[in-house]
C-alpha positions as CSV (number, residue, x, y, z in Angstrom):
1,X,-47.8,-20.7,-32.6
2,X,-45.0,-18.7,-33.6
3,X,-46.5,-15.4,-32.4
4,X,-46.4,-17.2,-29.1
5,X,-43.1,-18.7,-29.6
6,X,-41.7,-15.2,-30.3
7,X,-43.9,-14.0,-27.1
8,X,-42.1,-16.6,-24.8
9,X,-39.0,-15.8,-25.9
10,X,-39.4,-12.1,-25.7
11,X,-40.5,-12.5,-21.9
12,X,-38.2,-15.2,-20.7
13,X,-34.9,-12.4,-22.3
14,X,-36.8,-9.7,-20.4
15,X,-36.8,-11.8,-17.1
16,X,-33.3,-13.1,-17.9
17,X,-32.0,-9.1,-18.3
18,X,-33.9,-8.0,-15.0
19,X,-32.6,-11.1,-12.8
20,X,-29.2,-10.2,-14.5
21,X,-29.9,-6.6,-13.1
22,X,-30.4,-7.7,-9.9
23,X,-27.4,-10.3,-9.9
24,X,-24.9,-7.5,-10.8
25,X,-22.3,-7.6,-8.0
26,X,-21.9,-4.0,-6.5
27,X,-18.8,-2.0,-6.9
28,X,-15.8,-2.4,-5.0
29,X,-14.5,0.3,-3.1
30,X,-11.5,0.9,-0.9
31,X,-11.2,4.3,1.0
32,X,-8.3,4.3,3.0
33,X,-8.4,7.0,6.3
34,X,-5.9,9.6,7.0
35,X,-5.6,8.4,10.5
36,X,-7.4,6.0,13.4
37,X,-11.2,6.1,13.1
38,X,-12.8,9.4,15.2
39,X,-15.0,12.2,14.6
40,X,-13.7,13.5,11.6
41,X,-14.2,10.4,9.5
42,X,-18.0,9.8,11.5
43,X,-19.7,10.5,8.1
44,X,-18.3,7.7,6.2
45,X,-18.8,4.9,9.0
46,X,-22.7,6.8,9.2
47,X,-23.1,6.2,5.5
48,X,-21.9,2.8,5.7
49,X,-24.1,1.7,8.6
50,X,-27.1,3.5,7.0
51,X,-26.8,1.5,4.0
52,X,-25.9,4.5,1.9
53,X,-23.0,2.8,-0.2
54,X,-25.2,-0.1,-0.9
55,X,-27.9,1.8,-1.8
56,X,-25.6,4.0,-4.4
57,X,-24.4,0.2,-5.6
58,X,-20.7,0.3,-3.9
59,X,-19.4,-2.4,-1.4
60,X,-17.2,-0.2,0.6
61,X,-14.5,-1.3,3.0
62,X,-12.8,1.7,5.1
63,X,-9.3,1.1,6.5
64,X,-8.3,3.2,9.2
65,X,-5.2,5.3,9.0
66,X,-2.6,5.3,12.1
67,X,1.1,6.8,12.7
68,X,2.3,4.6,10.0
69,X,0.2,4.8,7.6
70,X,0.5,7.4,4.4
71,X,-2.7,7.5,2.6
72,X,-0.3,9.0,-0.6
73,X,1.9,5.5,-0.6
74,X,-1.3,3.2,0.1
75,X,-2.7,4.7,-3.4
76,X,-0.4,4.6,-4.9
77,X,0.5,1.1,-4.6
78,X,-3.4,0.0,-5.3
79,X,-4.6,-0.9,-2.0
80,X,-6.8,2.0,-2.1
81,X,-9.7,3.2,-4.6
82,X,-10.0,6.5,-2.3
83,X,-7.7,8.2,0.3
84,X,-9.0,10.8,2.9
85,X,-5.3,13.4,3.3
86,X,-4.3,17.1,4.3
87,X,-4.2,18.7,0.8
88,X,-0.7,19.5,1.5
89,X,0.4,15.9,1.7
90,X,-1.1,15.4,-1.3
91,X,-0.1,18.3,-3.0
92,X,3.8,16.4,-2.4
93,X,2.9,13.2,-3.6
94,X,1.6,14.9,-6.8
95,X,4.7,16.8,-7.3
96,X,6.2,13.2,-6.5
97,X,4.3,11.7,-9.5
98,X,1.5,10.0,-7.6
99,X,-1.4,10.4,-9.9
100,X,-3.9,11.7,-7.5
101,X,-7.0,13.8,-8.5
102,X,-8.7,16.0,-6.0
103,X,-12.2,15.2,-5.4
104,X,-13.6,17.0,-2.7
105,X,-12.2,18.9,0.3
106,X,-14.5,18.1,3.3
107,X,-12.7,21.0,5.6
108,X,-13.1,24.4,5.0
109,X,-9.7,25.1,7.0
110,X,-6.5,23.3,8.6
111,X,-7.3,21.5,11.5
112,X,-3.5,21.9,12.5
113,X,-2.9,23.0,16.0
114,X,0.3,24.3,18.4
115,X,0.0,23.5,21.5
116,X,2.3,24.6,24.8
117,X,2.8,24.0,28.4
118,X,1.6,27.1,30.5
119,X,4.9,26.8,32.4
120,X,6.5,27.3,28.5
121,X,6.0,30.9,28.9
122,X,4.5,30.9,25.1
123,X,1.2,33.0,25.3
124,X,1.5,34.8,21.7
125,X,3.3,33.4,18.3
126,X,5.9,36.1,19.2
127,X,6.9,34.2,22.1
128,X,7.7,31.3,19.8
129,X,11.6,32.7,19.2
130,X,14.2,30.1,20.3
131,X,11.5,27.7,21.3
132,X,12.4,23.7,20.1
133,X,8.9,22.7,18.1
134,X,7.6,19.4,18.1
135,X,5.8,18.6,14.6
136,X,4.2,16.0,13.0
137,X,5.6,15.4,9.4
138,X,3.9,13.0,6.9
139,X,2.5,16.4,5.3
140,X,1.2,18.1,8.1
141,X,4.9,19.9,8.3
142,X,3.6,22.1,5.4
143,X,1.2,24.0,6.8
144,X,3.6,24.7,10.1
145,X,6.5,25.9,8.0
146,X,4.2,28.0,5.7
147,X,3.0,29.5,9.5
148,X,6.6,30.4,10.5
149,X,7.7,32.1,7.0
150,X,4.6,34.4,7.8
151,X,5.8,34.7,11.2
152,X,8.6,36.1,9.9
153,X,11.0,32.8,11.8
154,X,14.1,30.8,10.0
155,X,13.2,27.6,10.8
156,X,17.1,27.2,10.5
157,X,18.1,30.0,13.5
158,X,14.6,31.3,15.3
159,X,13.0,28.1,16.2
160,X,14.2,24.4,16.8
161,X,12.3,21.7,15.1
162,X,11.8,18.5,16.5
163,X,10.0,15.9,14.4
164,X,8.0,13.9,16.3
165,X,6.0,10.9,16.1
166,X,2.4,11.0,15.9
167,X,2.4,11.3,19.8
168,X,2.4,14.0,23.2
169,X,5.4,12.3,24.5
170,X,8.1,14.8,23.5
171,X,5.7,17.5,24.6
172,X,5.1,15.7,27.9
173,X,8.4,15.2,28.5
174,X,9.6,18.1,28.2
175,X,11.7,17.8,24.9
């Protein structure tokens, strides 16, 4: 009787442990995007709808980015597990004291790109001198200004700099 007593009870924890198993809730996770969902973030939305998270045990929630969002602030105020940013951005916010830990860089180069008006006249970076420059800041100002120091252009005398929002307009308009 108490060989079977100890039996039972054996079984019923083991059941207990494995329905416990089952029950556990799967991890939270917030990844926050660099900007509004498109190709370049396709791989987690993929992931997501193949089940991949869940499978891994993660309840993942992706919140896309826009012009007024800074991936850097969002983690650093907790509403954000994981944050998708140029490296130069977050190279700032580190300086800044943010806390952030590199864990993977999914780009092998800068996806940062001048553009011009034919009518401009710009057709090599040499045509560049005196030319007003529209650029995105929020980090991606870096990578320009490290381009223009190679170039050889003061960003105080050679070139104008127009910071712009995270639009064409300026461009379109002439500005």
């Amino acid at each position: 009787m108490k060989m079977r007593l100890k039996l039972s009870t054996t079984l019923a924890a083991a059941l207990l442990s494995i329905g416990a198993v089952a029950a556990h809730a799967a991890d939270k996770v917030t990844i926050q995007l660099k900007w509004l969902p498109q190709a370049q973030f396709a791989g987690y939305y993929v992931a997501q709808a193949k089940g991949y998270y869940k499978d891994a045990g993660l309840d993942v929630t992706i919140k896309p980015g826009g012009p007024d969002i800074a991936p850097t602030q969002v983690i650093a105020g907790k509403q954000a597990d994981i944050v998708v940013d140029w490296m130069p951005s977050a190279l700032a916010a580190r300086e800044a004291g943010v806390p952030l830990v590199n864990v993977a860089q999914v780009f092998n180069q800068s996806g940062l790109m001048l553009t011009c008006k034919k009518s401009s006249g710009v057709s090599t970076p040499k045509d560049l001198k005196g030319k007003t420059l529209g650029v995105w800041y929020g980090g991606n100002e870096y990578p320009f200004l490290n381009w223009m120091t190679k170039l050889g252009y003061k960003t105080d005398s050679d070139i104008k700099i127009l910071k712009q929002g995270f639009n064409v307009d300026p461009l379109l308009q002439n500005q």
